[in-house]
Backbone as CSV, one residue per row, in Angstrom:
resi,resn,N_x,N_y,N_z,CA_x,CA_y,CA_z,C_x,C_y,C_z
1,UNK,-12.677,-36.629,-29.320,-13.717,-37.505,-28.837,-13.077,-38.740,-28.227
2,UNK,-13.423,-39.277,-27.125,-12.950,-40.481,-26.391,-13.632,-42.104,-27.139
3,UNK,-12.743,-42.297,-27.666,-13.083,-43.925,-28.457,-13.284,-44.884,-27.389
4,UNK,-12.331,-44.841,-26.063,-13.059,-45.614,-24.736,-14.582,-45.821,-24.557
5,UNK,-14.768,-46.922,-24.488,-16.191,-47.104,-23.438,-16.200,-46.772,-22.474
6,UNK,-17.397,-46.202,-21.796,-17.297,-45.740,-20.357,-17.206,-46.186,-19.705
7,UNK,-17.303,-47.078,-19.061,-16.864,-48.182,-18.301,-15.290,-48.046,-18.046
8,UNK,-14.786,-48.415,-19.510,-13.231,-48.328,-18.853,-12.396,-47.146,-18.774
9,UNK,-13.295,-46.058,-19.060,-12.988,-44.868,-19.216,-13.035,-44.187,-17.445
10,UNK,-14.367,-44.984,-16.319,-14.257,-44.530,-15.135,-13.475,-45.580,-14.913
11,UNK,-13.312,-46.536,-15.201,-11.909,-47.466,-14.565,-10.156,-46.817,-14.580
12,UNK,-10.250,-45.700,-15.625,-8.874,-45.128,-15.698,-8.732,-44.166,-14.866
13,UNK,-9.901,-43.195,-14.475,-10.173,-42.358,-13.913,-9.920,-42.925,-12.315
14,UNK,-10.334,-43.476,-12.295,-10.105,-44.260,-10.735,-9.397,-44.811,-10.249
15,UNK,-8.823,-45.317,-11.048,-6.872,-45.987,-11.332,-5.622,-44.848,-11.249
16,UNK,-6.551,-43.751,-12.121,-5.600,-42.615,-11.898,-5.764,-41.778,-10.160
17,UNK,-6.993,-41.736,-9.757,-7.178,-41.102,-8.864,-6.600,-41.728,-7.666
18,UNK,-6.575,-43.087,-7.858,-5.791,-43.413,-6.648,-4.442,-43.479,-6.571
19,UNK,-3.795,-43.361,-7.879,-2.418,-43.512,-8.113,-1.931,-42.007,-7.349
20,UNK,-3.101,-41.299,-7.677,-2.861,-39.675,-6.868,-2.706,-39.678,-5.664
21,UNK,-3.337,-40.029,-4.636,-3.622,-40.299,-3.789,-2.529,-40.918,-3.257
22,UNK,-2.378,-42.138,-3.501,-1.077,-42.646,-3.385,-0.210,-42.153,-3.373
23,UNK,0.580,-41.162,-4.087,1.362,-40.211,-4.236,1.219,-39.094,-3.232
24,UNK,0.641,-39.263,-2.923,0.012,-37.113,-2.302,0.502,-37.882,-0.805
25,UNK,-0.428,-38.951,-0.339,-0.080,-39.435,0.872,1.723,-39.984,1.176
26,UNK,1.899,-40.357,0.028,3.764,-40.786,0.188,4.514,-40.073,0.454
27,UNK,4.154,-39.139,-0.271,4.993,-37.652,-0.506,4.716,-36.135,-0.316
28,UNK,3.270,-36.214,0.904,3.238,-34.959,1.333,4.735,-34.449,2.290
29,UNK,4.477,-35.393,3.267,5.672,-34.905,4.507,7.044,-34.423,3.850
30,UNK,7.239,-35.176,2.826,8.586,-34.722,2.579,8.558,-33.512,1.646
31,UNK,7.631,-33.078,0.902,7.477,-31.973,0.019,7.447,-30.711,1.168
32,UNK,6.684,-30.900,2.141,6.340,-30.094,3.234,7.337,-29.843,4.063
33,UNK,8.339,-30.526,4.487,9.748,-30.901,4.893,10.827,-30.236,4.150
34,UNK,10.591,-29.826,2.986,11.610,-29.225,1.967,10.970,-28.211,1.834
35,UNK,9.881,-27.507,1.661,9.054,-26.094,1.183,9.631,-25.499,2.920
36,UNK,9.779,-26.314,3.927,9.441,-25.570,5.424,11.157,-24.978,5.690
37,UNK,12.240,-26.094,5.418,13.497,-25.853,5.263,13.607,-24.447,5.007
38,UNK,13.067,-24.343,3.524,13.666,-23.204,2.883,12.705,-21.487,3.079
39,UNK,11.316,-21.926,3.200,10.742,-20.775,3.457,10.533,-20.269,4.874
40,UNK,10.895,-21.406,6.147,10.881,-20.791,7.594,9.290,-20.474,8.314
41,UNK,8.562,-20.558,7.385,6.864,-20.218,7.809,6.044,-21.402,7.279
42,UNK,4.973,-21.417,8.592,4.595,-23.138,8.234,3.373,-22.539,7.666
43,UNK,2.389,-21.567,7.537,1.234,-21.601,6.732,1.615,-21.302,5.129
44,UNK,2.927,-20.395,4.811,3.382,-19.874,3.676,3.736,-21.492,2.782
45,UNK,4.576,-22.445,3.799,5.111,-23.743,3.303,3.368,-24.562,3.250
46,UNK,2.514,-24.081,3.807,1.101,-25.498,3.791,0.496,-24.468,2.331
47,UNK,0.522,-23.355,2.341,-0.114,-22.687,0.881,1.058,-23.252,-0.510
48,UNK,1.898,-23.077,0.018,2.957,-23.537,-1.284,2.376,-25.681,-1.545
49,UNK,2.878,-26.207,-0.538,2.743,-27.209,-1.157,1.367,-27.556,-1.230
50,UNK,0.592,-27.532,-0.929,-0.824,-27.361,-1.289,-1.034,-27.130,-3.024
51,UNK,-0.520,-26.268,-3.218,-0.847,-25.239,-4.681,-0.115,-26.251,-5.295
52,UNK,1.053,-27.238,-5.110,1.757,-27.627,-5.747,1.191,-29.198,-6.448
53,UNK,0.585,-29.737,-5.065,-0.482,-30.861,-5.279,-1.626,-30.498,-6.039
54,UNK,-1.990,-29.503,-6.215,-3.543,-29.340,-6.943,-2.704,-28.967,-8.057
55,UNK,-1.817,-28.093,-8.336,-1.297,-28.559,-9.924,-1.067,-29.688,-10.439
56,UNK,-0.264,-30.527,-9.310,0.216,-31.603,-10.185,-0.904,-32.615,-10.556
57,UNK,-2.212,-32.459,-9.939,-3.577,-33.144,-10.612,-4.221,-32.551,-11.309
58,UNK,-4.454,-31.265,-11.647,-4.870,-30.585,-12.266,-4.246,-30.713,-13.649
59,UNK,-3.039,-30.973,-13.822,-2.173,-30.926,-15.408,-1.662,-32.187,-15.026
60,UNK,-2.449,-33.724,-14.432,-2.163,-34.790,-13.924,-0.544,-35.160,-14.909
61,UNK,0.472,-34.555,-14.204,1.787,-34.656,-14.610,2.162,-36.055,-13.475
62,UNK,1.484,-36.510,-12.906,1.681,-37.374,-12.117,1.453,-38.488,-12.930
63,UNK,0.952,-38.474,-13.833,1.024,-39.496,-14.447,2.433,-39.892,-15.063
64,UNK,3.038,-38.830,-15.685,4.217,-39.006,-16.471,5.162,-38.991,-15.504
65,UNK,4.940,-39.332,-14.236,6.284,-39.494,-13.042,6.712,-41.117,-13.132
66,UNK,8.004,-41.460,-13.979,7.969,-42.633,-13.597,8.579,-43.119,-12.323
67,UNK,10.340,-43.247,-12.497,11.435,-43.981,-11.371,11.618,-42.454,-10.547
68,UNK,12.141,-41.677,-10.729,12.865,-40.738,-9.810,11.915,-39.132,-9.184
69,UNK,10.850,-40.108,-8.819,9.665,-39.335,-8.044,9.927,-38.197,-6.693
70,UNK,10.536,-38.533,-6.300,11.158,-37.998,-5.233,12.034,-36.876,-5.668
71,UNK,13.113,-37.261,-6.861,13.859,-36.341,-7.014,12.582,-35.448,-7.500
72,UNK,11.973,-35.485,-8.780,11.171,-34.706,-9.334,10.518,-34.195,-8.117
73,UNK,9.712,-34.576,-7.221,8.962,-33.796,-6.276,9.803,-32.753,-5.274
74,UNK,11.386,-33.275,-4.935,12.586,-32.433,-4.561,12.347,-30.777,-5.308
75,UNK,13.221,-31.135,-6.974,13.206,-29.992,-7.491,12.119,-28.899,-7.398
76,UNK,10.780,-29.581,-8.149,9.819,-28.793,-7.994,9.632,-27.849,-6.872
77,UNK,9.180,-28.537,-5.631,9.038,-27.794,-4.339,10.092,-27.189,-3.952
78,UNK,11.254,-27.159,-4.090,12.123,-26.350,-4.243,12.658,-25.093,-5.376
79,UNK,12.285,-25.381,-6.346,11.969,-24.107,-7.464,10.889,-23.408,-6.923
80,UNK,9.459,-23.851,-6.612,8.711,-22.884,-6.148,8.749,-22.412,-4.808
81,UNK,9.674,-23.390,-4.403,9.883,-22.244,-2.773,11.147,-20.617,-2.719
82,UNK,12.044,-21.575,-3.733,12.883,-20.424,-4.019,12.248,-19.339,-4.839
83,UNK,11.523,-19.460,-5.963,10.559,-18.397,-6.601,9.761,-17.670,-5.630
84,UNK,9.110,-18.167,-4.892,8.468,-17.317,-4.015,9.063,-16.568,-3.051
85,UNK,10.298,-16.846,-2.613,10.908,-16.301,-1.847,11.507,-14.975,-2.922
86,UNK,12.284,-15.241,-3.790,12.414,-14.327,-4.427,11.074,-13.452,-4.939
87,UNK,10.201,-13.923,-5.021,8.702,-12.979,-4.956,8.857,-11.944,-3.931
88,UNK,8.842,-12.385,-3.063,8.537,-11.958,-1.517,9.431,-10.620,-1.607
89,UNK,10.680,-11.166,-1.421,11.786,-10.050,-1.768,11.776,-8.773,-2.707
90,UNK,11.187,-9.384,-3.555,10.848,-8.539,-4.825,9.792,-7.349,-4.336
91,UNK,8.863,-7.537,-3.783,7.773,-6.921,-2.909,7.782,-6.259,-1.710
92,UNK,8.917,-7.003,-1.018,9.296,-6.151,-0.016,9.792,-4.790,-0.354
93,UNK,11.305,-4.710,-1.493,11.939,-4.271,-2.080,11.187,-2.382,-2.508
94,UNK,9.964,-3.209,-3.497,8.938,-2.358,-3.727,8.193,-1.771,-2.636
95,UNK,7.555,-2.142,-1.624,7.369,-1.657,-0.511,8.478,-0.870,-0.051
96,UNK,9.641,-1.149,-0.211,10.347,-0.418,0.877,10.679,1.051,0.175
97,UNK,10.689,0.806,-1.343,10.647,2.083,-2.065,9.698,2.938,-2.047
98,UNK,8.476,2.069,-2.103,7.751,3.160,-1.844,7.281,4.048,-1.144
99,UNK,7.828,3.527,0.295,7.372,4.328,1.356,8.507,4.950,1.576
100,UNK,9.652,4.749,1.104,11.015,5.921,1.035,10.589,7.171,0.124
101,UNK,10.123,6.813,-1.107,9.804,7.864,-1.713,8.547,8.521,-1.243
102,UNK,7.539,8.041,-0.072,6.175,8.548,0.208,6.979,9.580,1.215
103,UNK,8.132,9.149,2.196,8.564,9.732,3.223,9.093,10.881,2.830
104,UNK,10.280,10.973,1.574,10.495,12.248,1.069,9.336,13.135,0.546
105,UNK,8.950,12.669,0.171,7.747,13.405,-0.284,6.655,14.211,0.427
106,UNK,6.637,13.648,1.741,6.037,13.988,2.848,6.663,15.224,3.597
107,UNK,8.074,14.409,3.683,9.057,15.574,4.268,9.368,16.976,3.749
108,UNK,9.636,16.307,2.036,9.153,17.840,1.086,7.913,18.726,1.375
109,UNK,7.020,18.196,1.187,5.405,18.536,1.978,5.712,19.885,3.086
110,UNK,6.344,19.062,4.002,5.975,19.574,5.560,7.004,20.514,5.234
111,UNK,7.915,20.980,4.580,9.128,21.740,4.683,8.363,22.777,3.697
112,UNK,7.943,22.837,2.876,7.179,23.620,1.825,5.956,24.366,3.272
113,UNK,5.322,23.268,3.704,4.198,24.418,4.593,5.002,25.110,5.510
114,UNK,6.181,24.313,6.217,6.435,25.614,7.493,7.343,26.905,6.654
115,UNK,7.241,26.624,5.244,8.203,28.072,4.153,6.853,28.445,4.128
116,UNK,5.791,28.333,4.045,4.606,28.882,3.914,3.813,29.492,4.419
117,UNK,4.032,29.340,5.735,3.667,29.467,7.496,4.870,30.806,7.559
118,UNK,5.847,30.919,7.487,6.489,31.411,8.096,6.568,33.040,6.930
119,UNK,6.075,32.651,5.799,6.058,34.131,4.667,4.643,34.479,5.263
120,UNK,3.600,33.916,5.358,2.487,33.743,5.767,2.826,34.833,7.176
121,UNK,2.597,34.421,7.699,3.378,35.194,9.300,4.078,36.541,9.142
122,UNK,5.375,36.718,8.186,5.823,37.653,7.784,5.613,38.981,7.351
123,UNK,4.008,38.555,6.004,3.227,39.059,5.790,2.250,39.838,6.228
124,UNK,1.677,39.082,7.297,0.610,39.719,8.374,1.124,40.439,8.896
125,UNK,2.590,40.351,9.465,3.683,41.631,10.292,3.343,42.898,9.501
126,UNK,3.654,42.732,8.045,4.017,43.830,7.136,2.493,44.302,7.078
127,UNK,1.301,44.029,7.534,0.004,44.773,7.286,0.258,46.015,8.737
128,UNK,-0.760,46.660,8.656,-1.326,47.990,9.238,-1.863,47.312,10.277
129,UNK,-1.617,47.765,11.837,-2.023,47.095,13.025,-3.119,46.429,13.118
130,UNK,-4.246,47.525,12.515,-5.692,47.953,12.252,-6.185,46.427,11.407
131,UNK,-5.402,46.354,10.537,-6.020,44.917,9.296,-5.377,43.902,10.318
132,UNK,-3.976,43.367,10.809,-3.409,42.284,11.013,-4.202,41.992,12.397
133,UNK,-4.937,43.167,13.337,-5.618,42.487,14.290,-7.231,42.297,13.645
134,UNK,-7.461,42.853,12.996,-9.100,42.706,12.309,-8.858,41.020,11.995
135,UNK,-7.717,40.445,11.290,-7.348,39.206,10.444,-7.427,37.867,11.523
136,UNK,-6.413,38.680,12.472,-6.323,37.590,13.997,-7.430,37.198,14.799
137,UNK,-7.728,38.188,15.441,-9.248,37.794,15.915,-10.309,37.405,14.710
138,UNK,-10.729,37.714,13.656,-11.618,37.381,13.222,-11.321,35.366,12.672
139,UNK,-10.094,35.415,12.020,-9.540,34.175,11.515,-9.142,33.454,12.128
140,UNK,-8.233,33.804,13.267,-7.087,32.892,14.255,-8.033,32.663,15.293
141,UNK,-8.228,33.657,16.045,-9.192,33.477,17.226,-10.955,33.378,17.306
142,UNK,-11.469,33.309,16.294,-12.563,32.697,15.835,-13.497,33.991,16.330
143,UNK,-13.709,35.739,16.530,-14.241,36.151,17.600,-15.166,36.351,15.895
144,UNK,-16.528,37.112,16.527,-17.297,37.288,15.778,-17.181,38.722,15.426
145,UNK,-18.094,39.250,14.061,-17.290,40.534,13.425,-18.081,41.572,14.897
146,UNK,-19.120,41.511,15.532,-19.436,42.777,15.864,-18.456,42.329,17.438
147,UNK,-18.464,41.334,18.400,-17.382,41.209,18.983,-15.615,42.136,19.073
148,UNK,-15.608,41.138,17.496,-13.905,42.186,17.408,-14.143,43.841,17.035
149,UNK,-15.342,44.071,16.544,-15.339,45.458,16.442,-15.076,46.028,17.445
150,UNK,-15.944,45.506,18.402,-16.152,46.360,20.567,-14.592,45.854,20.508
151,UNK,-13.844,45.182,20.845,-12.512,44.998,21.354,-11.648,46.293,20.276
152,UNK,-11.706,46.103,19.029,-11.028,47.299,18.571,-11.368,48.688,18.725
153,UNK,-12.479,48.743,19.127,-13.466,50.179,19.416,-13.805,50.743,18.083
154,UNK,-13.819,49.915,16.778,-14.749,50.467,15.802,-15.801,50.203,15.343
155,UNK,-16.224,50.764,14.508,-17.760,49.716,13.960,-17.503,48.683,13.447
156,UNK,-18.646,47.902,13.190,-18.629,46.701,12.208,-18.328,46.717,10.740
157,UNK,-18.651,48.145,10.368,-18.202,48.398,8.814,-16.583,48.620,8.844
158,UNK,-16.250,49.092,10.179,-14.975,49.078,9.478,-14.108,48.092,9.676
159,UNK,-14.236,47.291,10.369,-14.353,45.804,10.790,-13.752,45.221,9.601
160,UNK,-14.693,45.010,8.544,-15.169,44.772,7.381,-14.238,45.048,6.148
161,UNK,-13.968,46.357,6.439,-13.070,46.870,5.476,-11.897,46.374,5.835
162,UNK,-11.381,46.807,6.856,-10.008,46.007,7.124,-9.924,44.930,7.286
163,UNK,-10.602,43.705,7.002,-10.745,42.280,6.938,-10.614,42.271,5.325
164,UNK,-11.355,42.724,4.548,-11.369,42.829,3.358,-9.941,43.211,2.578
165,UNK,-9.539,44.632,2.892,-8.333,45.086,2.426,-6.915,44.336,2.804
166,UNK,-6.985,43.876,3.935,-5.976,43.149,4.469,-5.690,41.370,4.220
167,UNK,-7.254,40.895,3.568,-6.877,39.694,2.943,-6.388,39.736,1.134
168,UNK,-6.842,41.008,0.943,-6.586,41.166,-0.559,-5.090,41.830,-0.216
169,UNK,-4.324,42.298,0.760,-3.027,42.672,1.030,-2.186,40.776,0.846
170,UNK,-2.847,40.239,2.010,-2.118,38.928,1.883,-2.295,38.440,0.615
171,UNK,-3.076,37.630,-0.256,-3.114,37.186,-0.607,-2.373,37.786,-2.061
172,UNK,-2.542,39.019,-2.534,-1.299,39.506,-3.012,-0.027,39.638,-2.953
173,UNK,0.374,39.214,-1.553,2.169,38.957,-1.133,2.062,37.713,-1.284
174,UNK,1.280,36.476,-0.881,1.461,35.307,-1.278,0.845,34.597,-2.339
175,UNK,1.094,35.329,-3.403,0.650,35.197,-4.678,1.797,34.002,-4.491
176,UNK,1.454,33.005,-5.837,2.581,31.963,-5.967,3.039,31.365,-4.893
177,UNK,2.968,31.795,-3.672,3.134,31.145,-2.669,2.209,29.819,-2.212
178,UNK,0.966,29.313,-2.790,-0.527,29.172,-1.856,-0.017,27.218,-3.270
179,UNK,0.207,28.044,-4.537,0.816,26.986,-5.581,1.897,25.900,-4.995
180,UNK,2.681,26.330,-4.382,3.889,25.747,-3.825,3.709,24.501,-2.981
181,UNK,2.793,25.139,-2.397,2.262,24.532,-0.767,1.485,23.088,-1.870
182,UNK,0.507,23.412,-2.275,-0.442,22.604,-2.591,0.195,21.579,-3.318
């Protein structure tokens, strides 16, 4: 509980606030001057010392600044410019791993489908003329079943069958294969 009267309680408050003030205006340029040195970017250096002024009123440590203000405002803005920089780094670092490991991973990917593509392919060779063109036109070349029937000269039932028998052919040679990929 505050034993002050109010009165002199907004008199400290206002004594303090300008002592802030006072300070903030003395010693922006040069805090800003030392954050800009070391970090090279002027909005990164106006967010740093910014953050640095609303702490130091916020946990009014400005009060306990007596003779060597400058130095103290030196170090500070310089610990948090070097911290952040080492932030930065730190993040980059992580970024850069991760998209090394997204890239292998990718590359693994794409090397797994064209092994997949290419048994895939292999497979369809090893079917019966009859199924691997029923498979092509109906799958690859989009034709419709009574379409590819007239081009093969059979019916639609048998169409059917060899679409049927010839995906249960593939998909039995690329058993374990379809796992890999995915």
């Amino acid at each position: 509980m505050n034993s002050l009267p109010p009165d002199k309680n907004r008199q400290l408050q206002e004594a303090s606030s300008e002592e802030y003030d006072l300070l903030f205006r003395k010693f922006y340029k040069f805090a800003y001057a030392t954050a800009l040195f070391l970090l090279k970017d002027e909005e990164e250096t106006e967010d740093l010392v910014q953050g640095f002024f609303i702490d130091l009123w916020e946990k009014q440590k400005y009060l306990d600044l007596n003779d060597d203000i400058k130095g103290y405002l030196y170090r500070s803005i310089r610990n948090r410019a070097l911290n952040h920089i080492r932030d930065k780094e730190t993040e980059r670092r992580r970024q850069e791993a991760f998209h090394l490991h997204a890239d292998q991973h990718l590359e693994r990917k794409e090397e797994e489908k064209d092994e997949y593509l290419r048994r895939l392919k292999e497979a369809m060779y090893e079917l019966p003329v009859q199924r691997r063109e029923a498979i092509q036109m109906v799958y690859l070349n989009d034709k419709k079943y009574q379409e590819a029937a007239d081009v093969m000269g059979i019916s639609i039932n048998s169409l059917k069958t060899h679409l049927k028998i010839g995906l249960k052919n593939l998909r039995s040679r690329m058993k374990g294969q379809a796992d890999t990929y995915r």
